[in-house]
N, C-alpha and C positions, 0 to 999 in steps of 0.2 A: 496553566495547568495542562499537562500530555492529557489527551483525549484517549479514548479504549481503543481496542481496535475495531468494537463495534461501531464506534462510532468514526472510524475513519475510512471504515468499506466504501461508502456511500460516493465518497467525494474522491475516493480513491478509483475506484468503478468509471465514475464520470469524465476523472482526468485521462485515464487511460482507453477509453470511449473516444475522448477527442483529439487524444495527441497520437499522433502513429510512429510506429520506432522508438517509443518511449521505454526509457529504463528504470533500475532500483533508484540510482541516483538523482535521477528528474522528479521520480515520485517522492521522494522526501524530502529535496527542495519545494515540491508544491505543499508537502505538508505543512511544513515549516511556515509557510506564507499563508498557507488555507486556513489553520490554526493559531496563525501568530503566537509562535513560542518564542518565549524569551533565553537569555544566556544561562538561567539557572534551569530551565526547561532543556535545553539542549544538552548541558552537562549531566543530567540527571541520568544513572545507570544501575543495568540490572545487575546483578550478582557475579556474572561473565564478564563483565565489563562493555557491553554491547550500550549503546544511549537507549535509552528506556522509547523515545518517541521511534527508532529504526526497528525494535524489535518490535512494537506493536505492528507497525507495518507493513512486517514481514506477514508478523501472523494474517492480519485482513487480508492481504494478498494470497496465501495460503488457501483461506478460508472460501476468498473467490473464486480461486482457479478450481478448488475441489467442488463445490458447489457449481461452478459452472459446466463440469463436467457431469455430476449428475443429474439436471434438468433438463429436461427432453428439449431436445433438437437448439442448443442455444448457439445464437450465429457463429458463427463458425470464427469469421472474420475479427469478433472479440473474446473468443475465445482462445487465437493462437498468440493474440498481444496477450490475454492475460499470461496464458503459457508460456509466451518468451521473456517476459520481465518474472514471473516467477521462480526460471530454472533456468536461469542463464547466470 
């Protein structure tokens, strides 16, 4: 089962915490492995034709990067990885 993207903040936050130079494409191969999805899981897509597990992803990331910019003072330093994988 795809996970929300509530619930993929978290691990998604962490990996990009740890990996530096990390991109879209690394964070959904860690999904994928974080989450253990299967081939009906990966096929599974939204209405645009997007895979359902990319689009959440997008969103947590989204979600991050806005969020990260509204809490006072948050490191800098994770917050221009989140920014570079977000709008790149």
């Amino acid at each position: 089962m795809i996970p929300s993207y509530k619930e993929m903040m978290l691990p998604i936050l962490e990996f990009v915490a740890q990996n530096n130079n990390t991109n879209r494409s690394e964070i959904y191969k860690f999904i994928i492995n974080q989450f253990k999805l299967n081939n009906e899981d990966l096929l599974q897509r939204i209405k645009r034709g997007t895979p359902t597990y990319i689009n959440r992803a997008d969103w947590a990331l989204t979600y991050l990067a806005t969020t990260a910019q509204v809490k006072a003072k948050p490191k800098r330093s994770l917050l221009k990885k989140l920014a570079k994988v977000c709008f790149l």
